[in-house]
C-alpha positions as CSV (number, residue, x, y, z in Angstrom):
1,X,17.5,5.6,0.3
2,X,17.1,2.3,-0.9
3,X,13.5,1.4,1.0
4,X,12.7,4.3,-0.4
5,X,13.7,3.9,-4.2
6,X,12.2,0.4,-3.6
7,X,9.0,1.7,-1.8
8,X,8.5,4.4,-5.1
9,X,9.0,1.1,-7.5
10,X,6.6,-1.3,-6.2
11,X,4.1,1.9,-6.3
12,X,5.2,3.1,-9.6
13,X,4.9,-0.6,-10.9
14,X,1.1,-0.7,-10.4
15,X,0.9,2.1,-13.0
16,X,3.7,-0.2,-15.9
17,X,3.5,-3.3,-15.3
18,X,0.9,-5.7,-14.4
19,X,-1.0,-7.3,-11.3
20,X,2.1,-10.2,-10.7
21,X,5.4,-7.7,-10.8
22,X,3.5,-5.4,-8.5
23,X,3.1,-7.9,-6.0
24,X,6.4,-9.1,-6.1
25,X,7.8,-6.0,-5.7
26,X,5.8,-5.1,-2.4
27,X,6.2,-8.5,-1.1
28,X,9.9,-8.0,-1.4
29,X,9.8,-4.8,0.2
30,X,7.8,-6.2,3.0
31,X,10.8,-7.3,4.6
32,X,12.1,-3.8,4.8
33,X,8.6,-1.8,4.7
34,X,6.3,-3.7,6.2
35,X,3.3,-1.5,5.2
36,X,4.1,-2.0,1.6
37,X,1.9,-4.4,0.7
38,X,-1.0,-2.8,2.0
39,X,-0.3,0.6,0.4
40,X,0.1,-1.2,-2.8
41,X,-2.9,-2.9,-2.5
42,X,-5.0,0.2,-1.7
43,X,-3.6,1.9,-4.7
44,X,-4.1,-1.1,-7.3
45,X,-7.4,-0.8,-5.6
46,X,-7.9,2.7,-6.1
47,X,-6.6,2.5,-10.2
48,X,-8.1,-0.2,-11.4
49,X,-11.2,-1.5,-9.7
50,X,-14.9,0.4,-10.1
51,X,-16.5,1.9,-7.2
52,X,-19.2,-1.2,-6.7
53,X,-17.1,-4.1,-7.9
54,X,-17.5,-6.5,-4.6
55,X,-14.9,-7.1,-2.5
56,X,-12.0,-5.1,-2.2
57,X,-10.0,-8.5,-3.0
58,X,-6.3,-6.8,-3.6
59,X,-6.6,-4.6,-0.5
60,X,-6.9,-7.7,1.1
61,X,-4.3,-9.6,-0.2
62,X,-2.2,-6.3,0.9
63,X,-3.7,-6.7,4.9
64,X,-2.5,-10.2,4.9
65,X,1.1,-9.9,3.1
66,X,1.4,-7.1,6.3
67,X,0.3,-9.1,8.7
68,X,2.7,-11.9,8.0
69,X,5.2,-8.9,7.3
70,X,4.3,-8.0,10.8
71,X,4.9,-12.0,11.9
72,X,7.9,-12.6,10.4
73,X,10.0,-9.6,11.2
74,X,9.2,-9.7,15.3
75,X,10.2,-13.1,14.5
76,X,13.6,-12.1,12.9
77,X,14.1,-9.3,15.7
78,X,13.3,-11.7,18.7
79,X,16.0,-14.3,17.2
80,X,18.7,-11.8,16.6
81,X,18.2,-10.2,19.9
82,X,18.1,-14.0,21.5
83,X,21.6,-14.3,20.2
């Protein structure tokens, strides 16, 4: 219930709350969700940029906070199983 209240917050907080509290939020919940950041960055992507802006630039951002999410939690697993 909680990834999921957090999940709905760190979505909810693109809409209130600006660019910086957004990412925090998803990166926080990257260590439960690791998909977070990338859905967050595809819907800041979605609500605030125009359709011929460049580069998808927070979309990106979201691929790379997951792919260290990714990183870091086979990390965590492999060392908790190692023990």
């Amino acid at each position: 219930m909680i990834r999921t209240i957090g999940m709905l917050s760190a979505f909810s907080s693109a809409i209130f709350f600006p660019w910086p509290m957004t990412a925090c939020l998803a990166l926080g919940m990257a260590i439960f969700e690791p998909w977070t950041p990338l859905a967050a960055g595809l819907i800041v992507e979605a609500l605030y940029r125009p359709h011929a802006a460049g580069l998808p630039w927070f979309a990106a951002a979201g691929a790379a906070a997951t792919a260290v999410a990714f990183f870091i939690r086979a990390r965590l697993k492999t060392g908790i199983v190692e023990r």
